[in-house]
C-alpha positions in Angstrom: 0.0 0.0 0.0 3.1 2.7 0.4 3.1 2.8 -3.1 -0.1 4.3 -4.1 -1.7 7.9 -4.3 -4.1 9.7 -0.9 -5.5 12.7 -1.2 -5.8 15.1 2.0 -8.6 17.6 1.2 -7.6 21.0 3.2 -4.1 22.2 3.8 -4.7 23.7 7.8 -2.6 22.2 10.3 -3.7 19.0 10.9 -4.3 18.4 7.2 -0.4 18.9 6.3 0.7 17.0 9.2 -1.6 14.1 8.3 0.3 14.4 4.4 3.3 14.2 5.9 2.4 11.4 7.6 0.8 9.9 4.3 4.4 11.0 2.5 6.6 9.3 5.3 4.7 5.8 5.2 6.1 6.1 1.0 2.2 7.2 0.1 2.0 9.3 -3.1 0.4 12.3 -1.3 -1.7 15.6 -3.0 -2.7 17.6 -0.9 -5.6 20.2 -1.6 -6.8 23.2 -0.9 -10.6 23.3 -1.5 -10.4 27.3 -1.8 -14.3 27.7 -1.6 -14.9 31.4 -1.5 -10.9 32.6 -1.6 -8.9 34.0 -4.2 -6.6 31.5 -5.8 -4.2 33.5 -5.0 -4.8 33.3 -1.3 -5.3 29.0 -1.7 -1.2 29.3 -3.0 0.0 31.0 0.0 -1.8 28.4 2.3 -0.3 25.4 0.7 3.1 27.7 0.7 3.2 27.8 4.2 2.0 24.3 4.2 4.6 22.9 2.7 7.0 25.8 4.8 5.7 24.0 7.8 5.4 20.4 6.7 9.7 20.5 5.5 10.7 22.4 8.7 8.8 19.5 10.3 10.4 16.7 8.5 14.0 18.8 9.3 12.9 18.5 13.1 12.6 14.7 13.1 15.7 14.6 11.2 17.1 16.6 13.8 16.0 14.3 16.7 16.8 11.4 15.0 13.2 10.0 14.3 14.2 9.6 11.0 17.4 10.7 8.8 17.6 13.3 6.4 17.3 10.7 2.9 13.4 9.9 4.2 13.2 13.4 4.6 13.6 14.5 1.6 11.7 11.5 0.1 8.7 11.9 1.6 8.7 15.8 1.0 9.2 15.1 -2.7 5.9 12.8 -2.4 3.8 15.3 -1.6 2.3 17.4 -4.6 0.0 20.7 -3.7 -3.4 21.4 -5.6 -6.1 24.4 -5.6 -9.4 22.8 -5.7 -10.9 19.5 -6.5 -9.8 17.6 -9.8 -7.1 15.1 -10.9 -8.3 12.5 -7.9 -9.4 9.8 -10.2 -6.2 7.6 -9.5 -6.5 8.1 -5.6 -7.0 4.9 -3.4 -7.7 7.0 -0.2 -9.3 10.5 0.1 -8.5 12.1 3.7 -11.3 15.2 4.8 -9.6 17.4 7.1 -11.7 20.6 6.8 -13.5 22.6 10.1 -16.0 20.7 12.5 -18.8 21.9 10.6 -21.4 19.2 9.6 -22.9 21.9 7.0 -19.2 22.6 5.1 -18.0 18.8 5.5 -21.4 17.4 3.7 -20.9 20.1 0.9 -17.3 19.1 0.5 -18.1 15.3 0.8 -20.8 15.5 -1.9 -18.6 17.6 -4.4 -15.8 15.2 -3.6 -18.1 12.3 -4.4 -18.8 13.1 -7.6 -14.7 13.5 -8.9 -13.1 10.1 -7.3 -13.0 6.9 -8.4 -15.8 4.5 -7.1 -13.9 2.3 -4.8 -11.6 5.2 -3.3 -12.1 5.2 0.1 -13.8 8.6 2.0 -12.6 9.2 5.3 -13.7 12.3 7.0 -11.4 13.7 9.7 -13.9 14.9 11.6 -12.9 14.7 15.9 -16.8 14.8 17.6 -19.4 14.3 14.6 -20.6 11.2 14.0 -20.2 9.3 10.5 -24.0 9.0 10.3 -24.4 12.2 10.1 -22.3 12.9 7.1 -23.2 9.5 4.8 -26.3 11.2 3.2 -23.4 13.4 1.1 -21.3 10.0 0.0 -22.2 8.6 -3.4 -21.7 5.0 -2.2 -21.7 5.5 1.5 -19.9 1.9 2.2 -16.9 3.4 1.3 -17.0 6.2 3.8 -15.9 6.5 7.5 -14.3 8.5 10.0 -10.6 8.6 10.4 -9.4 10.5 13.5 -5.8 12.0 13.5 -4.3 13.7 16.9 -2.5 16.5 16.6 0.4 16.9 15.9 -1.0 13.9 13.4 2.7 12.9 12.0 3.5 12.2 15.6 1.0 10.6 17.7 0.4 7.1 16.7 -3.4 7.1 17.1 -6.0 7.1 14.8 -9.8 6.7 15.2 -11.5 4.6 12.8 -15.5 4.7 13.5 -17.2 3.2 10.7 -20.9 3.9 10.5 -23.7 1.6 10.1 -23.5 1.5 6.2 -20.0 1.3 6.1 -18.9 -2.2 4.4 -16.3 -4.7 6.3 -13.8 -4.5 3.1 -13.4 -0.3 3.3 -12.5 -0.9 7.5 -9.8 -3.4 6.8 -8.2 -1.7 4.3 -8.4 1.7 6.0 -7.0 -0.3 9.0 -4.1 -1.8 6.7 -3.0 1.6 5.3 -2.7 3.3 8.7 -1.3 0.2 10.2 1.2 0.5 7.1 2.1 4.4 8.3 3.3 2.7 11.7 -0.2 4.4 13.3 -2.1 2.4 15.6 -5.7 2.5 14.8 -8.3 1.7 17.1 -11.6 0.7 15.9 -15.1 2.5 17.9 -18.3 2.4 16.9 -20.9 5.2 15.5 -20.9 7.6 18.5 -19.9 11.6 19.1 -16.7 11.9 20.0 -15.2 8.1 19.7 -12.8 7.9 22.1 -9.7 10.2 22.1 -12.1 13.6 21.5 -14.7 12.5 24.4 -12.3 11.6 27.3 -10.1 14.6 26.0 -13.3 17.0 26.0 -13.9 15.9 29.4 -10.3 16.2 30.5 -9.7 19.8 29.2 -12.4 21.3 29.8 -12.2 19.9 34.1 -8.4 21.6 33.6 -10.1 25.1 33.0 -12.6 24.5 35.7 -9.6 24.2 38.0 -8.3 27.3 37.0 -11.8 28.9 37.1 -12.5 28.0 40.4 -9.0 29.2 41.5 -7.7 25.9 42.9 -4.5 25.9 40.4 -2.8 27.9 37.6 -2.6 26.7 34.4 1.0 26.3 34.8 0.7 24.1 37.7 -2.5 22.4 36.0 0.0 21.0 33.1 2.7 20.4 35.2 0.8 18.2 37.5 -0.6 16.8 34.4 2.9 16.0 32.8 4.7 14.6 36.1 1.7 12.3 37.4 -1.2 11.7 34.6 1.1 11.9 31.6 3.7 10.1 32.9 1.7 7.1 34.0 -0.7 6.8 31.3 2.3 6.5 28.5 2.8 3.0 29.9 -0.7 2.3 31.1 -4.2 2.3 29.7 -6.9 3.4 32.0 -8.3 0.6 32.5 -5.4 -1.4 33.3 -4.8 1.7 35.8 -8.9 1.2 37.3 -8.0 -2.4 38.0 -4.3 -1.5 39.5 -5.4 1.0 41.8 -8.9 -0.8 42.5 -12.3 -0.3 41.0 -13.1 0.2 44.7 -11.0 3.2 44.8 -12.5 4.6 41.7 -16.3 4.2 43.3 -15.4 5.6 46.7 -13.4 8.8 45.1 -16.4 9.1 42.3 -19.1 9.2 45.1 -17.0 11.7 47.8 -16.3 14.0 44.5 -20.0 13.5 43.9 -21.2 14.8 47.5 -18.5 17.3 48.1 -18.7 19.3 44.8 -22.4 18.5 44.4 -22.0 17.6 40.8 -23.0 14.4 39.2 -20.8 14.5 36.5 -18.5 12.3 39.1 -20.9 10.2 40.0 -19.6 6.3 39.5 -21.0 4.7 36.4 -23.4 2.3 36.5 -20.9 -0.8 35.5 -18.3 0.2 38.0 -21.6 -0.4 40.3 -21.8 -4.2 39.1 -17.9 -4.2 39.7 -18.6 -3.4 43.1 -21.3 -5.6 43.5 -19.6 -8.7 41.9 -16.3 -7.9 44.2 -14.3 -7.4 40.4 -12.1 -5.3 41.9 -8.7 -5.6 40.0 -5.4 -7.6 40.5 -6.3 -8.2 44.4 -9.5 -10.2 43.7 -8.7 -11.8 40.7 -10.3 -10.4 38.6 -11.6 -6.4 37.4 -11.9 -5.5 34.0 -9.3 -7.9 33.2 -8.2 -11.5 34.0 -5.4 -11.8 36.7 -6.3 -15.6 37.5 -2.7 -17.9 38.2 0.3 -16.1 37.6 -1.6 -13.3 35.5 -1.3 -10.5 38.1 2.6 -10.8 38.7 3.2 -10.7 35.1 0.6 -7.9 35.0 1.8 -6.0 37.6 5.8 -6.8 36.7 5.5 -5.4 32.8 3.9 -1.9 34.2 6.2 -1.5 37.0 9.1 -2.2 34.3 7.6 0.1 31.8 7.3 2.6 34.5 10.9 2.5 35.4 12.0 2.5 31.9 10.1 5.8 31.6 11.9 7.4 34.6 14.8 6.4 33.6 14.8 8.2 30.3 13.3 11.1 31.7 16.4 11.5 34.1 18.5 10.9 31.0 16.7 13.2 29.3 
């Protein structure tokens, strides 16, 4: 799959780091500015600074030695920039990266529709609207789905791919085997708002400024907090591995003391942690949470994350 040609429809930020990402995994890569109601003129300078930003960020990984200055070049020579929709007959894959605007995507999905090839895949980059609600613009809507990048989307190995009800089994896999074949990880969700990295990051963000706005912490203290404890543990485990390390116990009784001294439900404990509780699924210590640790399962469990977590520290200090 390196071989063959994606389109990334809109040349903002995340829409030149996804090319580069496209160019880097050896992807023939055009990447488009839509223009809509701009000049020409002004569609040139975006994809100028585009691909201003896209080589000084090729130059960066070069400089830290994520890859060396031959792929560099390469994949920055991959990477052809358009004004408008046309020429995206031969393209396998079409990536959407314009605003979070269900209005402007549909228009652009149903213009795009009607100028690439019938079995190109349509992915819409969209980060909180739901694939349903963009199909009725798809000619053929099996071949479309959401494809979630992170910014910076050349770095982070994540990728959301949420499929909606129409969307056929063959257009998944592939769209799984191309990102797979960037070195991205994807992680499959179903049709919902959000998916999974937007929706626990819209909660997580937006309970950072409440911090702030309740003057309990600065926003400098807010990320550093965030980078020494959070950050740090989460790069080596998932959340729920963490529920069951710490104990789903612990998560009900600080969800139900955050409930009743903030007075806010939104900490109240969800209703399977309940049945957690009330089946004594606890984590590691019991046996069993939202995991297996039956026989030797919780050493080995508990070993690898204590060993990840030291590997961490240790390159932090090196750092």
């Amino acid at each position: 799959m390196a071989d063959q040609t994606v389109a990334v429809l809109g040349a903002g930020r995340i829409g030149r780091q996804i090319a580069l990402a496209f160019a880097l995994g050896g992807c023939h890569v055009r990447l488009i500015d839509v223009k809509e109601e701009r000049s020409v003129a002004d569609a040139e300078r975006t994809l100028a600074d585009a691909r201003r930003e896209m080589a000084r960020d090729a130059g960066l990984m070069v400089e830290e030695q994520v890859i060396d200055a031959t792929a560099a070049d390469a994949a920055l020579a991959r990477i052809q920039e358009r004004v408008g929709l046309g020429a995206l007959e031969d393209c396998g894959f079409v990536q959407e990266t314009l605003p979070e605007s269900v209005p402007l995507k549909r228009a652009a999905l149903a213009r795009l529709s009607a100028v690439v090839a019938d079995d190109a895949i349509v992915a819409s980059g969209s980060s909180t609207i739901s694939p349903s609600h963009l199909t009725e613009a798809i000619k053929r809507p099996e071949r479309f789905l959401v494809a979630h990048w992170l910014n910076p989307a050349h770095i982070i190995p994540l990728v959301d791919v949420v499929p909606s009800p129409l969307t056929s089994t063959a257009t998944v896999e592939r769209t799984l085997a191309l990102l797979e074949g960037l070195g991205k990880v994807p992680v499959k969700c179903k049709d919902s708002p959000g998916f999974i990295g937007p929706r626990l990051q819209v909660l997580l963000m937006n309970e950072a400024v409440r911090l702030v706005e309740e003057g309990v912490a600065t926003p400098e203290d807010v990320d550093r907090a965030f980078r020494n404890g959070m950050g740090f543990r989460y790069a080596s485990i998932g959340l729920f591995e963490f529920i069951d390390w710490g104990g789903v116990d612990i998560l009900y009784r600080a969800g139900r003391y955050m409930t009743e001294a903030l007075g806010d439900p939104r900490f109240k404990p969800p209703k399977l942690v309940e049945e957690k509780m009330a089946r004594q699924e606890l984590g590691p210590k019991t046996g069993r949470g939202f995991f297996d640790y039956a026989g030797d399962r919780r050493e080995a469990f508990e070993t690898e994350k204590v060993r990840a977590l030291l590997r961490r520290l240790r390159r932090e200090r090196q750092a």
